[in-house]
N, C-alpha and C positions, 0 to 999 in steps of 0.2 A: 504494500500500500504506500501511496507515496504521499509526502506531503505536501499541505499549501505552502506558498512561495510568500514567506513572514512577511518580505520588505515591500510587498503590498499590500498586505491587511490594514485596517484602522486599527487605530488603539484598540477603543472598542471590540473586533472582532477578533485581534490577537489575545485579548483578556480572556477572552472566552472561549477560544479555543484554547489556552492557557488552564482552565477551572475544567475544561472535558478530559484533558490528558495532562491528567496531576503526576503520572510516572513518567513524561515524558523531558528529558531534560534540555534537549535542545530545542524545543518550543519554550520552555522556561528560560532558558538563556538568551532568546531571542526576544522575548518580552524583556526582561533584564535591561537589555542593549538599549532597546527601544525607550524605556523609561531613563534610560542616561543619557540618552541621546537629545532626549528634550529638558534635561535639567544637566546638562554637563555639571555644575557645580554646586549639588546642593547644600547647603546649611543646614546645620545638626540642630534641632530646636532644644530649647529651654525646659524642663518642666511644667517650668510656668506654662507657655506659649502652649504647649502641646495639652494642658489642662484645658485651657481655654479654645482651644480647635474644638475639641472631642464637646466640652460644650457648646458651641456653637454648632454643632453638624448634630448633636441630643436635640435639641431646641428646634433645628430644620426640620428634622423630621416630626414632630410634634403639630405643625403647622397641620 
C-alpha cells in the first residue's frame, strides 16, 4: 500500500491522517517537519502563559 504524498496534504489532512496511523512513524515525522516548518522558532512558554492559554481555549469552548 503506498502512501499519500505528505508535502501536499493541509495541515488539516496531514493531522489526520497522522490520528489514523498512530504506529506509523514516518507520517508522524512528516507532520513533525511540517509543524517546524511553520514555526521554525518557537518559544518555550511560561507556566504562567501556558495556564492562561488552557484557560482561554476552557472558556472557548464553553461558548
Amino acid at each position: 500500500m503506498t502512501q499519500p504524498n505528505f508535502a501536499h496534504m493541509t495541515d488539516t489532512e496531514l493531522r489526520a491522517y497522522v490520528l489514523q496511523n498512530l504506529n506509523n512513524s514516518e507520517v508522524f515525522h512528516a507532520y513533525v517537519d511540517c509543524l517546524h516548518a511553520a514555526n521554525p522558532n518557537p518559544q518555550p512558554m511560561s507556566i504562567e502563559e501556558a495556564k492562561a492559554e488552557l484557560e482561554r481555549r476552557v472558556n472557548q469552548g464553553q461558548r
